[in-house]
C-alpha positions in Angstrom: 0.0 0.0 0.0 2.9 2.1 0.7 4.6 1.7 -2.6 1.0 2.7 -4.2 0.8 5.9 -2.5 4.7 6.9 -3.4 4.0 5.8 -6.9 1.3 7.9 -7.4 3.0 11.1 -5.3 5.9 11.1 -7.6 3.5 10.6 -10.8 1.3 13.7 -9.0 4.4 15.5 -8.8 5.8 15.1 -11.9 2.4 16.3 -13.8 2.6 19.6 -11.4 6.4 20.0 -12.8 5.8 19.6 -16.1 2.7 22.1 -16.1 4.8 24.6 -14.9 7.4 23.8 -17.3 5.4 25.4 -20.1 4.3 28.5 -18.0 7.7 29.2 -17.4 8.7 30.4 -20.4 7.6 33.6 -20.3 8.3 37.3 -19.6 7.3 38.7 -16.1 6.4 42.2 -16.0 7.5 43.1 -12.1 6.6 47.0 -12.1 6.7 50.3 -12.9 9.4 51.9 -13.4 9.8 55.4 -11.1 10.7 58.5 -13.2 11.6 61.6 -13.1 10.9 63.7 -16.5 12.3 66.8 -17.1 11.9 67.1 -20.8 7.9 65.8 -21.4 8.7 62.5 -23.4 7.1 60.9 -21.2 3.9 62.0 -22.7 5.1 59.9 -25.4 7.5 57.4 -23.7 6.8 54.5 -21.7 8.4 52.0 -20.0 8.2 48.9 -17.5 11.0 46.8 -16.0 10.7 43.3 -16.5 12.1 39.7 -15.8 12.5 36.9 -18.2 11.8 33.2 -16.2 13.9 30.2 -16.6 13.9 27.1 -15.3 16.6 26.4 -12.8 18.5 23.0 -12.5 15.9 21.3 -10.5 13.5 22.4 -12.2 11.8 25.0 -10.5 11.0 28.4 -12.5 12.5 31.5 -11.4 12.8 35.3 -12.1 16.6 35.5 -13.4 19.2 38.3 -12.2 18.9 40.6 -15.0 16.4 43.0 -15.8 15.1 44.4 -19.0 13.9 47.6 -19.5 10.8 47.6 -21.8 9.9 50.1 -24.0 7.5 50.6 -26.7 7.6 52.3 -30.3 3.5 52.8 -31.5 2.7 50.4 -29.0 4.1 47.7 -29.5 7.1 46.4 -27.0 10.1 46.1 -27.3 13.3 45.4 -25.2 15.4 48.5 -24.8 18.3 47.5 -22.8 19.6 45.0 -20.5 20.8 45.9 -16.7 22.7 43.6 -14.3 21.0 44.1 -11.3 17.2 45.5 -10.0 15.1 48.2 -9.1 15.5 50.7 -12.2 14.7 54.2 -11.5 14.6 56.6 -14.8 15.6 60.1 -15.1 14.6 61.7 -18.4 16.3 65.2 -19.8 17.0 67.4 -22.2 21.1 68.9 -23.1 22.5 70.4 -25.8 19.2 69.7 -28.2 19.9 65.9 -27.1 17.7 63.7 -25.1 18.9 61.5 -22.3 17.4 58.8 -20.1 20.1 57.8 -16.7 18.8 55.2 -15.3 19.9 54.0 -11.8 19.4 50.2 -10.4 21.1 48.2 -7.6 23.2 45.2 -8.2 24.1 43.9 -5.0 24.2 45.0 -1.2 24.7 48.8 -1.6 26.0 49.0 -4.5 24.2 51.4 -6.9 25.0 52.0 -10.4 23.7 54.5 -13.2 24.0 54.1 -16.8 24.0 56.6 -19.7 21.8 56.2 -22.9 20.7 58.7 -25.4 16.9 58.5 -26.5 16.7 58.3 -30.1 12.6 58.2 -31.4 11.9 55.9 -28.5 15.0 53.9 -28.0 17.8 53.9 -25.3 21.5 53.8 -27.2 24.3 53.5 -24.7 26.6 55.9 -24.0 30.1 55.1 -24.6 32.1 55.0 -21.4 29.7 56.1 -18.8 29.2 53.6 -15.9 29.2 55.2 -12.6 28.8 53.6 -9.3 28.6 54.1 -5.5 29.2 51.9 -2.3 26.8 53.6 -0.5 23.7 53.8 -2.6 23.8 57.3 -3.1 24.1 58.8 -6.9 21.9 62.0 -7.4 21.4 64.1 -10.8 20.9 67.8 -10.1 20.6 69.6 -13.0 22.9 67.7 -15.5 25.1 67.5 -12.7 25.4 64.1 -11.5 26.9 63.4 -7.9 28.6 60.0 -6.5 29.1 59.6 -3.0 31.6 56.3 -2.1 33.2 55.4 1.2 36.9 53.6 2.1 38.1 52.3 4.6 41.6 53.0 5.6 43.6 52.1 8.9 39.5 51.0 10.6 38.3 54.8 9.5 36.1 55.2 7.0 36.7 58.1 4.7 33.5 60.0 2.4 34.1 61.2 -0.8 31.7 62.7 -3.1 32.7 63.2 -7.1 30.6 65.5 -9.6 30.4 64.4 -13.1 29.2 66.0 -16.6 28.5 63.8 -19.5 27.7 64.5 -23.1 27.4 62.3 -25.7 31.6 61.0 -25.5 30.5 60.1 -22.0 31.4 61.1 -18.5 33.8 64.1 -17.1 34.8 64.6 -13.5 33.7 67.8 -13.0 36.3 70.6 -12.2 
């Protein structure tokens, strides 16, 4: 009787795996994304953050690492770019008759990162050399201005620093 009822555990449990086998191919819209418009695209501009699903060695589906930043051209979707950690916030503005979208996400512990793209009709195109990124979760954009705040640790003490940056469309400048 004993055998019976694991026989027909493992049979229940394989049908359960493999119906979630086939829903987990798909694309999993998480939220919006926050931001802050300073130029009015948005009127025109949308976009959500989203996870793809895989399933994992054993077999279970899960969310992966990466999110994707979804965007959408007459309506219909597309993916826009590709970031290596979570929580995207968007900051959208206008400089020098370009427009920009910096977009800030987390990719472990405290570490913060913000990424450059020009906005071209409705799609993000990197900007060449222009990753910036902070120990301590704290990047701000003022103005064009973009601030970094890191901490070090030297002999036990733990020193602040704070760097300003421009960009353009070469990329990022420490500010002098």
């Amino acid at each position: 009787m004993n055998v019976f009822k694991v026989l027909i555990y493992t049979l229940l449990l394989t049908i359960s795996h493999t119906a979630f086998a086939s829903e987990c191919l798909n694309i999993k819209v998480t939220k919006p994304i926050k931001v802050d418009d300073k130029t009015g695209l948005l009127q025109s501009l949308k976009f959500e953050q989203v996870k793809l699903l895989h399933k994992d060695k054993s077999g279970i589906c899960l969310p992966t690492r990466d999110t994707y930043i979804l965007s959408f051209s007459e309506g219909i979707p597309f993916i826009a770019t590709r970031l290596k950690g979570h929580t995207p916030e968007i900051t959208l503005f206008e400089k020098g008759k370009n427009y920009y979208a910096l977009i800030k996400f987390y990719a472990g512990n405290k570490l913060q990162v913000l990424k450059g793209y020009q906005i071209i009709n409705s799609e993000l195109y990197a900007l060449p050399n222009f990753t910036l990124s902070s120990n301590v979760s704290n990047i701000s954009i003022d103005e064009g201005v973009i601030s970094v705040k890191n901490t070090k640790l030297v002999e036990e003490h733990s020193i602040d620093s704070v760097t300003l940056y421009n960009f353009d469309l070469s990329g990022v400048s420490v500010k002098h």
